[in-house]
C-alpha positions in Angstrom: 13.2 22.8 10.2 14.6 20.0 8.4 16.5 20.5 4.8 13.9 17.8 3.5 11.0 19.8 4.4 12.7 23.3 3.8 9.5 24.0 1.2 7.6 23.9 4.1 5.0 21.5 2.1 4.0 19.1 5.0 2.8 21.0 8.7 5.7 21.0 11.5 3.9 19.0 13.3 3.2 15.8 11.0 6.9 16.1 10.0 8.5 15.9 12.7 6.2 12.5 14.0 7.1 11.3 11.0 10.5 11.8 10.7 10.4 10.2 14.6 8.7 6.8 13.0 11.9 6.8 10.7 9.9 8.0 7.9 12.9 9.5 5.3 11.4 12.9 3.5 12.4 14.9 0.9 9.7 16.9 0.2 6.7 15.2 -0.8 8.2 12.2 -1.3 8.8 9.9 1.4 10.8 6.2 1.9 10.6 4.0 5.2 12.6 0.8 5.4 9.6 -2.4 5.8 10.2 -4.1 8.4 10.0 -7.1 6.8 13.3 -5.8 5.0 14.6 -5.6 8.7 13.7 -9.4 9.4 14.7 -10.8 5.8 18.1 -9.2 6.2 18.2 -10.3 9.7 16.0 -13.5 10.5 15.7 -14.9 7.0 11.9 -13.8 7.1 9.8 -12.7 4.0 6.9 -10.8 3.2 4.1 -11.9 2.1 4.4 -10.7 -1.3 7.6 -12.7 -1.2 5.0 -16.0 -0.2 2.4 -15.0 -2.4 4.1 -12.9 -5.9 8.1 -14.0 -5.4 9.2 -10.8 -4.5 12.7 -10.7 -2.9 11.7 -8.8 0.6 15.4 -7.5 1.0 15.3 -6.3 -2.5 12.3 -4.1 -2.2 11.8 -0.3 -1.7 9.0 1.1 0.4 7.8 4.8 -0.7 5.3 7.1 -1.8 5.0 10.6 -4.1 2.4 12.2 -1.9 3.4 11.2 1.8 0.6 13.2 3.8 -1.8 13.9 1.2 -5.3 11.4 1.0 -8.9 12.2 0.0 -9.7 9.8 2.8 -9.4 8.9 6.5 -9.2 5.5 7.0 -9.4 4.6 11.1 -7.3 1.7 10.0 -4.4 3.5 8.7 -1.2 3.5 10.6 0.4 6.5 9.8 -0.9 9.7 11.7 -3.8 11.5 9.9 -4.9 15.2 10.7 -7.9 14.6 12.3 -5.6 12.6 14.8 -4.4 15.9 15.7 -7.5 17.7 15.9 -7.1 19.0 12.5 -9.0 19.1 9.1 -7.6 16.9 6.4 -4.8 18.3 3.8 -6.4 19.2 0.7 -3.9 21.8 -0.4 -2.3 19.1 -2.8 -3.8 20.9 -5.7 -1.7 23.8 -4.7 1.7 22.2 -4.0 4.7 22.8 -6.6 5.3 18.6 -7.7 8.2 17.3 -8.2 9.1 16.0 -12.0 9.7 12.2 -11.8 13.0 12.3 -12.6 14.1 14.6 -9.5 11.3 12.3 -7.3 12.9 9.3 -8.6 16.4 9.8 -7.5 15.0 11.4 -4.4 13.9 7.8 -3.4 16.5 6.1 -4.4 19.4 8.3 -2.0 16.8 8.2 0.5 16.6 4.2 0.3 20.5 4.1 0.0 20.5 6.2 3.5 18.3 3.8 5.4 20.3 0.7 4.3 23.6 1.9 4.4 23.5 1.4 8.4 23.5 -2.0 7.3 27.1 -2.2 5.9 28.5 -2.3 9.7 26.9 -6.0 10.5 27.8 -7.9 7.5 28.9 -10.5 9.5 25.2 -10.9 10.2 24.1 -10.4 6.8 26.8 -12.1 4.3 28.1 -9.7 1.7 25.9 -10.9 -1.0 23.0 -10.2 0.6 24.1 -6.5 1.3 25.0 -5.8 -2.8 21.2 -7.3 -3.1 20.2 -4.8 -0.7 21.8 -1.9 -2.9 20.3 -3.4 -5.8 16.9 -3.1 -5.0 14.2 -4.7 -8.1 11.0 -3.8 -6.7 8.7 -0.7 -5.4 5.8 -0.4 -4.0 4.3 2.6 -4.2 2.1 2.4 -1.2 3.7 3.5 2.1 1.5 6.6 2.8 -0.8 8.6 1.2 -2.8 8.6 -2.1 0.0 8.0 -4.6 -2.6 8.5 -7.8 -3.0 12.6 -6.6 0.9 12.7 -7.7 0.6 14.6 -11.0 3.2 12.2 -12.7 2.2 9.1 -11.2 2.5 7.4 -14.4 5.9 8.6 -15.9 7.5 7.7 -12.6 6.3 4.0 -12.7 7.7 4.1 -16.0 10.9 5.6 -15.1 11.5 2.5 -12.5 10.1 0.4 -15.2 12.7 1.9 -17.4 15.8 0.9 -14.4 14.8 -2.8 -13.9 12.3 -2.7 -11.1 9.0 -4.1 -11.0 6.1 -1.9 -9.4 2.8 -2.2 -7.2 0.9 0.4 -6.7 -1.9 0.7 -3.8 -4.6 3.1 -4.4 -7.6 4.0 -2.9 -9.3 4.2 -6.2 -11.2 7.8 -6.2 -9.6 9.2 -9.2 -10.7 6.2 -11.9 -8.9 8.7 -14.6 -5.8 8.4 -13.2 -5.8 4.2 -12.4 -6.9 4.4 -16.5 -3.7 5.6 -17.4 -1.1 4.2 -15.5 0.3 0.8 -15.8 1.7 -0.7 -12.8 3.1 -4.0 -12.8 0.6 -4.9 -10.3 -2.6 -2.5 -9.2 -4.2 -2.8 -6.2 -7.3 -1.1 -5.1 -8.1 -0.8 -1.7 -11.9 -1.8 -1.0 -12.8 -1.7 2.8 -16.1 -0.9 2.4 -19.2 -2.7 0.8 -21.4 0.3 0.4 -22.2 4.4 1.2 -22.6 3.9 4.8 -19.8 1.5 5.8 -17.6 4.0 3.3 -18.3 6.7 5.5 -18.1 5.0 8.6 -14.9 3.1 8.0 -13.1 5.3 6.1 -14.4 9.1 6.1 -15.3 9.6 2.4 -17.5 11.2 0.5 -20.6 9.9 -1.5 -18.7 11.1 -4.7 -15.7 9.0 -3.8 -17.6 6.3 -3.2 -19.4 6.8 -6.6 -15.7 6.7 -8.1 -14.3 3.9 -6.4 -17.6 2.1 -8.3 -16.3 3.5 -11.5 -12.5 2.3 -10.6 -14.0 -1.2 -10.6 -15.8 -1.2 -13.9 -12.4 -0.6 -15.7 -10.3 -3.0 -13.7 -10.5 -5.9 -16.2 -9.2 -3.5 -19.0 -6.0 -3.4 -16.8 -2.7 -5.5 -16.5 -2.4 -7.3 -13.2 -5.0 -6.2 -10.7 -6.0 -6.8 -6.9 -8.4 -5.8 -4.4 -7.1 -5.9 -1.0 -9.8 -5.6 1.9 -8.8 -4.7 5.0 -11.4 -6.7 7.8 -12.0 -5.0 10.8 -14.2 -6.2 13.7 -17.5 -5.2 13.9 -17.0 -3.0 10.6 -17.0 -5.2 7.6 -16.3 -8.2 8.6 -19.4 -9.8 6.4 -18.1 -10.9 3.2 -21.1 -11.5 1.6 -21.7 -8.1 1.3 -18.3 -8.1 -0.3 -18.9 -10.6 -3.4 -21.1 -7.9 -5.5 -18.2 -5.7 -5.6 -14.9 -8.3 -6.0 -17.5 -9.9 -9.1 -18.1 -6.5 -10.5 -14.5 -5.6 -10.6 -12.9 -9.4 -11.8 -9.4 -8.5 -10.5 -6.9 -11.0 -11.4 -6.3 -11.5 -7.1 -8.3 -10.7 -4.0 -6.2 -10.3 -0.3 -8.3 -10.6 2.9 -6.6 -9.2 5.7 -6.7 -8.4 9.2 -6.8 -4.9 10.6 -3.1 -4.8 12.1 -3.2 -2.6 15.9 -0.1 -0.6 14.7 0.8 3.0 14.5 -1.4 5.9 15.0 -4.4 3.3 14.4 -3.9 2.6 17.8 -5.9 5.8 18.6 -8.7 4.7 16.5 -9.4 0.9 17.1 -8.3 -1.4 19.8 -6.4 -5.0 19.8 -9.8 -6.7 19.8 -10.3 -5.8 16.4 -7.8 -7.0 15.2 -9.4 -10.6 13.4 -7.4 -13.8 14.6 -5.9 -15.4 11.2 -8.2 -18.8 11.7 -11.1 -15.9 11.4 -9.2 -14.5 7.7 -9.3 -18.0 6.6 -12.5 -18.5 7.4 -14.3 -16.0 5.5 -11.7 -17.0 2.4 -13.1 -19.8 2.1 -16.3 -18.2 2.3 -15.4 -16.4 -0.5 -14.6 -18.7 -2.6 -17.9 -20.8 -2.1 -19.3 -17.9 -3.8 -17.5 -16.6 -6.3 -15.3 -18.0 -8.8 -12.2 -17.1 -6.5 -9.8 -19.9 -5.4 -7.9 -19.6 -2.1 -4.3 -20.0 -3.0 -2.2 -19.1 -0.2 -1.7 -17.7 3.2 0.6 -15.7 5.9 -0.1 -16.6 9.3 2.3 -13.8 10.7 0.3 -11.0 8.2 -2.9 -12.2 8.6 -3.3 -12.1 5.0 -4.5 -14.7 2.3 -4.7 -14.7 -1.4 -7.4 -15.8 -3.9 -7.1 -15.6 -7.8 -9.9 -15.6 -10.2 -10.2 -19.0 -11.7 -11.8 -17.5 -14.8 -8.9 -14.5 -15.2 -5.7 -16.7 -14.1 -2.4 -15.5 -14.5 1.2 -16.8 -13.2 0.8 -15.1 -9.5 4.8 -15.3 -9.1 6.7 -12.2 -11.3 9.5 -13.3 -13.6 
């Protein structure tokens, strides 16, 4: 096996499809170049948390503490989940030997530096300036795979990169409220793809004492710094956003993000290209949205499928400094 995964702490099996979707590993930490990076760099393209925050795409790392490990089993997630392979999920996190943040901190950064480095041979293509942006990276999101909150250290690392410059967003899927009470990102988001119990289960495999927590995760969201929800829309699962507006007013997060199911990765197994919603559909039920709540819509990505509304009774500068 691998040097990366020579503790053995993720199965053969996941590792090595990982590794083939260019995942980088070094034990349960984990870094995959965006491939918005890929068409910034290469096409002049960004994000659309460059449209919608100002993040420099180019400039951003992609990466997680706790690559394979998730209370849940969401059939939109890309990345390839045990039951994919006929297998229970993980839970052995509470048994794994974590990282401090300072050795999982560097472990991201060389693993960032490998993935870009490839890029050094086509600076023709690029323009030198942009390749020293490229080594200078001032932003991380934490939110590649897996449940970054059941990292032990969570919120020592965020302050570590706090500490070197770079600005963080952290997506979480918001079961452990004690942990989203201590650390302070510089933007949380809270994945909400579900409305109530039954669509929790349905949609993304949880428990009812999950569900109870991501409640709880809600009530405390106005005591934090920046905050979003993002809901992920899916065909014929949740695509009602009425059933939505209890829960975005009960938690009175700076930003909401509506977006599309995307057909990519091992989701493939799971859902089909028709449930995918067209971005004329996103829009739609935005402005929905913001008929009844005190949400405006402020922007849109065609190419994401994604759109961004802020609370009008909360706001905030959307773009970092």
């Amino acid at each position: 096996m691998n040097l990366e995964n020579e503790n053995n702490m993720i199965s053969k099996e996941i590792y090595l499809i990982l590794r083939k979707q260019h995942y980088q590993i070094k034990d349960h930490s984990a870094v995959k170049l965006c491939g918005w990076v890929k068409k910034s760099l290469l096409e002049n393209k960004n994000c659309y948390k460059s449209k919608f925050y100002g993040i420099e795409t180019h400039r951003c790392i992609q990466c997680t503490p706790s690559v394979v490990w998730c209370q849940q089993s969401c059939i939109f997630c890309w990345r390839v989940l045990p039951t994919d392979l006929g297998k229970n999920k993980d839970l052995s996190y509470n048994k794994l030997r974590w990282k401090e943040p300072k050795e999982v901190i560097e472990d991201i950064f060389e693993m960032h530096r490998r993935v870009i480095m490839g890029y050094k041979g086509i600076l023709d293509r690029i323009g030198e300036k942009k390749f020293k942006e490229l080594l200078t990276p001032k932003h991380v999101a934490i939110s590649l795979s897996g449940e970054p909150t059941l990292y032990p250290y969570l919120g020592e690392l965020i302050n570590l990169f706090h500490k070197r410059g770079l600005s963080t967003f952290v997506v979480s899927n918001g079961i452990l409220t004690e942990v989203i009470q201590e650390i302070n990102p510089t933007q949380l988001y809270i994945s909400l793809d579900a409305y109530d119990l039954d669509s929790y289960k349905r949609i993304c495999g949880g428990r009812k004492e999950h569900w109870q927590n991501i409640l709880n995760t809600l009530d405390i969201l106005e005591s934090k710094g920046r905050t979003c929800i993002r809901t992920t829309l899916i065909r014929d699962y949740n695509e009602d956003i009425k059933k939505f507006i209890p829960l975005y007013e009960r938690g009175d997060a700076h930003f909401i993000e509506l977006k599309s199911y995307m057909n990519v990765g091992y989701s493939r197994r799971r859902l089909a290209l028709e449930d995918m919603l067209k971005h004329n559909e996103i829009l739609e039920l935005s402005k929905r949205a913001e008929e009844l709540t005190h949400y405006k819509l402020m922007d849109d990505s065609y190419d994401s499928r994604v759109t961004l509304l802020m609370n009008e009774n909360r706001k905030i500068d959307r773009f970092l400094k």
